[in-house]
C-alpha positions in Angstrom: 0.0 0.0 0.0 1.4 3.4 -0.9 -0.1 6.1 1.2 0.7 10.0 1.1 0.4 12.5 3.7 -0.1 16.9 3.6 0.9 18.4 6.0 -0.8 21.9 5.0 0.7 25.7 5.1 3.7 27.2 3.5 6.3 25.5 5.6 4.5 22.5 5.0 5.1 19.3 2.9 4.0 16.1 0.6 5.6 12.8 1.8 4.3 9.6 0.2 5.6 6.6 2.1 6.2 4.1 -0.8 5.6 -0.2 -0.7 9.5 -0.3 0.0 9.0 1.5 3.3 11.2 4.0 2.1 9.6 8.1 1.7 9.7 11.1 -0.5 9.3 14.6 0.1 8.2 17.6 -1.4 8.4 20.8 0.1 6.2 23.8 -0.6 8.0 25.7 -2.9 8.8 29.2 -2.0 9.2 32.2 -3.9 9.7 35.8 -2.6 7.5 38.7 -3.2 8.0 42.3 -2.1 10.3 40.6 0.0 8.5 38.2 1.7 8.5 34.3 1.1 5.3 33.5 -0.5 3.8 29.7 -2.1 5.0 29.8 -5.6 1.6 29.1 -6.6 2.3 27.3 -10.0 5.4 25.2 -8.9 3.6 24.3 -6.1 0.7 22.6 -8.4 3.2 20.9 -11.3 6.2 19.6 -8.8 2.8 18.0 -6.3 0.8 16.9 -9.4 3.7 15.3 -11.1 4.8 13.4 -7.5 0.9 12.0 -7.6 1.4 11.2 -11.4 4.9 9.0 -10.9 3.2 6.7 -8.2 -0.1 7.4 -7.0 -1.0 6.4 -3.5 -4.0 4.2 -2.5 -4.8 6.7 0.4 -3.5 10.6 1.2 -4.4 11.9 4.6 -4.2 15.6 5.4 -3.5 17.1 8.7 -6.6 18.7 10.0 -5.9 22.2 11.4 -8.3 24.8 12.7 -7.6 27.9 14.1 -6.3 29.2 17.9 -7.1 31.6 19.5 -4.8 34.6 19.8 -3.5 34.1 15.7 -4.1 36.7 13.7 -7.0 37.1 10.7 -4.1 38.1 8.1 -1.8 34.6 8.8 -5.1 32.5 9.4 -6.6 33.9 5.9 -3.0 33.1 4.5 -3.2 29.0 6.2 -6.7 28.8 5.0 -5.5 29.7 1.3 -2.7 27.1 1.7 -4.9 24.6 2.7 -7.3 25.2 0.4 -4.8 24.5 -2.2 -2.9 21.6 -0.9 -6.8 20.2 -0.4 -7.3 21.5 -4.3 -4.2 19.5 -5.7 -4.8 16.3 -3.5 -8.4 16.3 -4.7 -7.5 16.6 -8.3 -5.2 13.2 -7.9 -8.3 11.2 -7.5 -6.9 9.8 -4.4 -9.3 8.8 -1.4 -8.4 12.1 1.0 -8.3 11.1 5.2 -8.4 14.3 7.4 -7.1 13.4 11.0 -6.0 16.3 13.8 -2.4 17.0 15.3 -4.1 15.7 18.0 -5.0 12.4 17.0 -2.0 11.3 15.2 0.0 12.8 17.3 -1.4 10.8 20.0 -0.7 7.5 18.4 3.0 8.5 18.1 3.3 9.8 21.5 4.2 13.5 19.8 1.2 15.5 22.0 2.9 18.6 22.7 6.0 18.3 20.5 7.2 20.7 17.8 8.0 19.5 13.9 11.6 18.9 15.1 10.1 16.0 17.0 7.8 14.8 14.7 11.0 14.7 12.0 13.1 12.8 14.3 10.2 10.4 14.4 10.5 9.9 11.1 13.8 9.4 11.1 13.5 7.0 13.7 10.6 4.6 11.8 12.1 5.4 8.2 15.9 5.6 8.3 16.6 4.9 4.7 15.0 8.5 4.2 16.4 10.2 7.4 17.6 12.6 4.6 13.9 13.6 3.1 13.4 14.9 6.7 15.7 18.0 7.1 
């Protein structure tokens, strides 16, 4: 079984964990505008599209994020547009889309309060023939 995983937002990813246990990655591109890293919209839809071309997964599950309290409306309209798109592209693939919380899978990898640093050493931990994808 080859299943793929979103985790949504500009510093975000695409990993697809492939039948040889080993994993790829694909970054949100990033291009800068006024100054500012911004998604580079159109990379961001050919480099995702073409990963779901070259093997696609029997399952993609996206990491269901709401809001908290306290962020503001500019950065939460800005995650919502991410989303949205990362949701847009996996949709497209014609893959069966999962939505699960931090929370949950967090839970099941005992990560509840952790940062990404944690959650990438995980990785490394359970896939070490791509500790590398996870810098």
């Amino acid at each position: 079984m080859i299943v793929a995983g979103i985790d949504p937002g500009k510093t975000g990813a695409l990993s697809i964990l492939h039948e040889n246990n080993v994993v790829s990655c694909f970054d949100v591109p990033m291009q800068l505008v006024k100054g500012k890293a911004k998604p580079a919209w159109g990379a961001w839809a050919s480099e995702w599209r073409n990963a779901f071309a070259f093997e696609t997964p029997d399952m993609l599950v996206i990491e269901d994020i709401a809001a908290r309290p306290g962020q503001g409306v500019t950065s939460m309209f800005s995650f919502g547009r991410t989303m949205g798109f990362a949701h847009a592209i996996a949709a497209l693939s014609g893959v069966p889309i999962h939505f699960v919380t931090p929370a949950v899978w967090k839970g099941k990898l005992g990560l509840l309060n952790s940062d990404k640093g944690a959650s990438r050493e995980k990785a490394r931990t359970l896939f070490p023939a791509s500790a590398h994808a996870f810098e």
